[in-house]
C-alpha positions in Angstrom: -89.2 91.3 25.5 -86.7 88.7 27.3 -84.1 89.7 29.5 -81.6 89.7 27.3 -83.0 92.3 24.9 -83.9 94.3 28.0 -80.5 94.4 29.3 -78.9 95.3 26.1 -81.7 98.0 25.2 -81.1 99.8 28.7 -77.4 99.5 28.4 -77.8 101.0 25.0 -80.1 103.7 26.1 -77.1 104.6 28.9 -74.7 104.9 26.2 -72.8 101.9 27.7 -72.1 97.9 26.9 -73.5 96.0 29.5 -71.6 94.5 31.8 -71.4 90.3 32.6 -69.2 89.1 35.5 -68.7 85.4 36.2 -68.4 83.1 39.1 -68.7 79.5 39.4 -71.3 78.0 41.6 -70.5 77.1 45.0 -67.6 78.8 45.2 -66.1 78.9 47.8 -69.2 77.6 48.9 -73.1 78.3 48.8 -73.6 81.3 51.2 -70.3 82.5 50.5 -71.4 82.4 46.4 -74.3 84.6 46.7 -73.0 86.8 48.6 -70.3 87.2 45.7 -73.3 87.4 43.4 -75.2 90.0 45.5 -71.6 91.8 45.2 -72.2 92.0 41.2 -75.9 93.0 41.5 -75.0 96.0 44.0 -71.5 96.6 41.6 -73.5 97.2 38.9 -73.5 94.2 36.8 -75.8 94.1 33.6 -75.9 90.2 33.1 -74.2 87.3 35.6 -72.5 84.3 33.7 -72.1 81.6 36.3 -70.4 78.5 35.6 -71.8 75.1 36.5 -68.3 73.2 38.3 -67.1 70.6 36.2 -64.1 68.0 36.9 -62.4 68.8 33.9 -63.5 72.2 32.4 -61.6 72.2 29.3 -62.1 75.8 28.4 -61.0 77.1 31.6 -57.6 78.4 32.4 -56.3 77.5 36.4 -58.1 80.3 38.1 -61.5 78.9 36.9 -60.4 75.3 37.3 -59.3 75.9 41.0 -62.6 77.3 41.2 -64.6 74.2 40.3 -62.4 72.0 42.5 -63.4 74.5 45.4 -67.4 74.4 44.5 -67.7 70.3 44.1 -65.2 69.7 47.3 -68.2 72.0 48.7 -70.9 69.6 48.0 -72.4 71.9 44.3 -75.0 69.3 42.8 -77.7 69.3 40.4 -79.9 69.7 43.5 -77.7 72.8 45.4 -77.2 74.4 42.1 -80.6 74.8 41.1 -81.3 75.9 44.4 -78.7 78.2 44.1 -80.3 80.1 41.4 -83.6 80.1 42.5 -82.3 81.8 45.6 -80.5 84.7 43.1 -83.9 85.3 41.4 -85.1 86.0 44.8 -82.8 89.8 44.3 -82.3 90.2 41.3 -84.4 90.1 37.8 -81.1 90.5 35.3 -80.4 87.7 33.1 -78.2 85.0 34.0 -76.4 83.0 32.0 -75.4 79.4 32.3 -71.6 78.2 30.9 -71.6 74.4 31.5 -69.9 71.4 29.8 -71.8 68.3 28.0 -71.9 65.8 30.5 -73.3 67.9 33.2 -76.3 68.0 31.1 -76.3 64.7 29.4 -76.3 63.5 33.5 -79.5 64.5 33.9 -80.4 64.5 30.0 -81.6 67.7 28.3 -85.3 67.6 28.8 -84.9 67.4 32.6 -81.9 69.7 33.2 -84.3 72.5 30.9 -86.8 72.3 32.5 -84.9 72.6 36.2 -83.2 75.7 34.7 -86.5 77.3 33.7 -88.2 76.7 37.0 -84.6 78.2 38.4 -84.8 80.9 36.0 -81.6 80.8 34.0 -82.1 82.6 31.0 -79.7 81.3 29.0 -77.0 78.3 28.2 -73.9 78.0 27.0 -72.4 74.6 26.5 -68.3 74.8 26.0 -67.8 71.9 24.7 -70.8 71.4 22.4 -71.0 72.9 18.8 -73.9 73.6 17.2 -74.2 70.7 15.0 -74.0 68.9 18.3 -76.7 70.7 20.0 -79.8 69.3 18.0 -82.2 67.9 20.9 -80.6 70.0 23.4 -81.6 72.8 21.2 -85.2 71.8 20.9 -85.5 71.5 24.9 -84.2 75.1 25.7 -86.5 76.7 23.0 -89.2 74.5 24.6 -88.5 76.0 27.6 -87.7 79.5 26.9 -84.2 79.4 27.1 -81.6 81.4 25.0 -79.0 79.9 23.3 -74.9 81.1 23.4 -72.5 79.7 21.1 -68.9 81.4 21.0 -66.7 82.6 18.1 -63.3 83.9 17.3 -60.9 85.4 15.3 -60.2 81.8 13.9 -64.2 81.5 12.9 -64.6 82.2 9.6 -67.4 84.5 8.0 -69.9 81.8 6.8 -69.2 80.3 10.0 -70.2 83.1 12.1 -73.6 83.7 10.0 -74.1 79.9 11.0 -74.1 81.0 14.3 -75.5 84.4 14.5 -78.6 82.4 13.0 -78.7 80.2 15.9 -78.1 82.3 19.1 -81.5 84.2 20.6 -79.6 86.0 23.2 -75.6 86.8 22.4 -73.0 85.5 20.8 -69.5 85.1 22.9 -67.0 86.5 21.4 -63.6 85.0 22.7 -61.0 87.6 22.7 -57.9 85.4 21.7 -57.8 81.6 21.5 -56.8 79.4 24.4 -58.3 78.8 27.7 -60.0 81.9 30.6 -57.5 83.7 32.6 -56.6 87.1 32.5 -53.6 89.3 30.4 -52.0 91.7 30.9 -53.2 93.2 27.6 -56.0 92.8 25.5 -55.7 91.0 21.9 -55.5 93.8 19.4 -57.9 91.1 17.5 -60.9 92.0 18.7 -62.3 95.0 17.1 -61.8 93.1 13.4 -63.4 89.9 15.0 -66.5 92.6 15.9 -66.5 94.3 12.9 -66.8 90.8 10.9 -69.3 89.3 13.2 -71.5 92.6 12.7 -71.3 92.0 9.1 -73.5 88.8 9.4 -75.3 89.3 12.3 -77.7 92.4 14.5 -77.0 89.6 17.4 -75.6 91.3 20.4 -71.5 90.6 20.9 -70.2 90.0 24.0 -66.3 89.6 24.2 -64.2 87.4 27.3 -61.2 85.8 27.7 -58.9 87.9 29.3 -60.5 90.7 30.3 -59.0 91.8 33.4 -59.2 95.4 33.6 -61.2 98.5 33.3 -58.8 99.8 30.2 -59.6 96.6 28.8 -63.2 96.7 29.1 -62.7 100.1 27.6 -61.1 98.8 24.5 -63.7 96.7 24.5 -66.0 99.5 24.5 -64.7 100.9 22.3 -64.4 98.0 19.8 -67.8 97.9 19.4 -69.2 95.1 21.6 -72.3 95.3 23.1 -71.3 93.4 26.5 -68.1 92.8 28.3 -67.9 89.8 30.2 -64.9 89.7 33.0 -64.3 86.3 34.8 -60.8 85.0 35.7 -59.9 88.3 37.4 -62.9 88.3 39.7 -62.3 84.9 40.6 -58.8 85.2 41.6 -59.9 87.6 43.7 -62.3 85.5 45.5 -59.3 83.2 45.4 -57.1 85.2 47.0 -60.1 86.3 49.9 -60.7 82.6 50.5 -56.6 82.4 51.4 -56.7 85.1 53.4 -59.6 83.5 55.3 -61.6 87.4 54.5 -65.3 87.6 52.5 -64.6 88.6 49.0 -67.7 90.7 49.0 -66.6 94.2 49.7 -63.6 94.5 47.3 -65.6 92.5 44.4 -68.7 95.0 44.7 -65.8 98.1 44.3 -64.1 96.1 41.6 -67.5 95.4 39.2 -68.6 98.8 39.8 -64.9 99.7 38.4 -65.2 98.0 35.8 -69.2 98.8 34.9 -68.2 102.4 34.7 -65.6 101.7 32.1 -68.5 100.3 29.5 -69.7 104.2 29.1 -69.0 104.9 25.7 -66.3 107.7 24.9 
C-alpha cells in the first residue's frame, strides 16, 4: 500500500476527507518553508501539495504567483528544492505531492528530475501545464520510479474525458472547483458536487477538489459533496504573505488555521 491509499483509507476509517494544504517551496525562504510545513504536519494535514516556483505559473492566481517570485528571489533551485524535501521526509511519512510546470522538468529532463524526486521522496506529480497526451515519457519515468501521477478535471471536462483520466491517475484526481486560475472566494462554486458525482461515475480514483477553497464551511461543502480530499492553498499562502509583511513567523497562526480547517473534513 502507497501513501496515497494509506492516507485516504485512514481518512476514511475517521469518517473524514483528508486534508492537503499547499505552499510553494522556498517561500519566504528555506527555513522559514519548513517551518510552514512542520505547521501543516502538527495542524493536522493528511497530504502536503507543494508547488515547485516557476517564473510564469500560469495556473496560479497573484497570491501563488507572488509566492514564486518570493521562493526564486530566495535562491529555490533544482538543488535546494530537492533538498528541501528530503529534509520534510526527515518528520513526516504523509504523502507529498508535487504541482510543477513543464519546463521545470524538461530543464533537467524527465528521467533525471524522477529519479531526484524518488530519492527526495515526493510521492507524486502534477504537471499544470501538461495534458495527458503530453505526458508520454514523462509518464514512463514516474512509474519507473514509483511515482503517482495527478491530472486535474472540471466541470468543463466531459464524461469520456474524465474516464480518460481516471484510467491514468494512481494516486487522485484534482478536481478544480470552478475554472480560472488559484486564489480564494468568498464562496464555493455550487458546481462541485455534480462535477463529483460525474467523476464517480467513471472512476473509484480518489477526488480531491481546490481552487478556492478558503474556508472551513467550504471545506465542509466539500465534505459534504462527496470528495475524498480537500486541498486549500491560496488562503494559506496569503497568510504567510501577510506574516512575511509584518516581518512575524507564519507558523503559529498557520498550524491553528490547518487544524481549523482539518476538523471541518469530519463527515456530518
Amino acid at each position: 500500500m502507497n501513501r496515497y491509499e494509506e492516507a485516504f483509507k485512514m481518512a476514511k476509517a475517521r469518517r473524514e476527507s483528508a486534508l492537503i494544504p499547499f505552499a510553494v517551496a522556498g517561500d519566504p525562504g528555506p527555513d522559514a518553508f519548513l517551518d510552514v510545513i512542520k505547521a501543516y504536519v502538527d495542524g493536522g494535514a493528511d497530504v502536503l501539495e507543494i508547488g515547485y516556483p516557476f517564473s510564469d505559473p500560469v495556473a496560479d492566481g497573484p497570491v501563488n504567483q507572488r509566492a514564486s517570485q518570493r521562493a526564486i528571489k530566495a535562491g529555490l533551485n533544482h538543488s535546494l528544492f530537492f533538498s528541501l524535501v528530503k529534509e520534510i521526509r526527515s518528520f513526516t511519512d504523509i504523502p507529498i505531492g508535487l504541482l510543477t510546470y513543464a519546463n521545470t522538468i524538461n530543464h533537467l529532463g524527465a528521467e533525471a528530475f524522477c529519479k531526484k524526486a524518488e530519492r527526495a521522496g515526493i510521492d507524486s506529480i502534477l504537471t499544470a501545464d501538461m495534458p495527458p497526451e503530453e505526458s508520454i515519457d514523462l509518464d514512463t519515468q514516474m512509474r519507473k520510479h514509483g511515482i503517482g501521477r495527478v491530472y486535474i478535471v472540471s466541470e468543463l471536462t466531459p464524461d469520456d474525458r474524465m474516464r480518460y483520466i481516471g484510467n491514468r491517475v494512481d494516486s487522485f484526481v484534482y478536481v478544480v472547483s470552478r475554472p480560472g486560475v488559484t486564489g480564494a472566494d468568498a464562496a464555493l462554486s455550487s458546481s462541485v458536487k455534480t462535477t463529483l458525482t460525474r467523476l464517480k461515475r467513471v472512476t473509484d480514483k480518489p477526488a480531491a477538489v481546490g481552487f478556492g477553497i478558503a474556508t472551513p464551511k467550504h471545506v465542509r461543502e466539500v465534505t459534504g459533496a462527496g470528495a475524498q480530499g480537500v486541498i486549500v492553498g491560496s488562503a494559506l499562502v496569503n497568510m504567510i504573505e501577510d506574516a512575511v509583511n509584518k516581518g512575524k513567523s507564519p507558523a503559529r497562526a498557520l498550524k491553528k488555521r490547518v487544524s481549523e480547517l482539518k476538523a471541518a473534513t469530519r463527515h456530518a
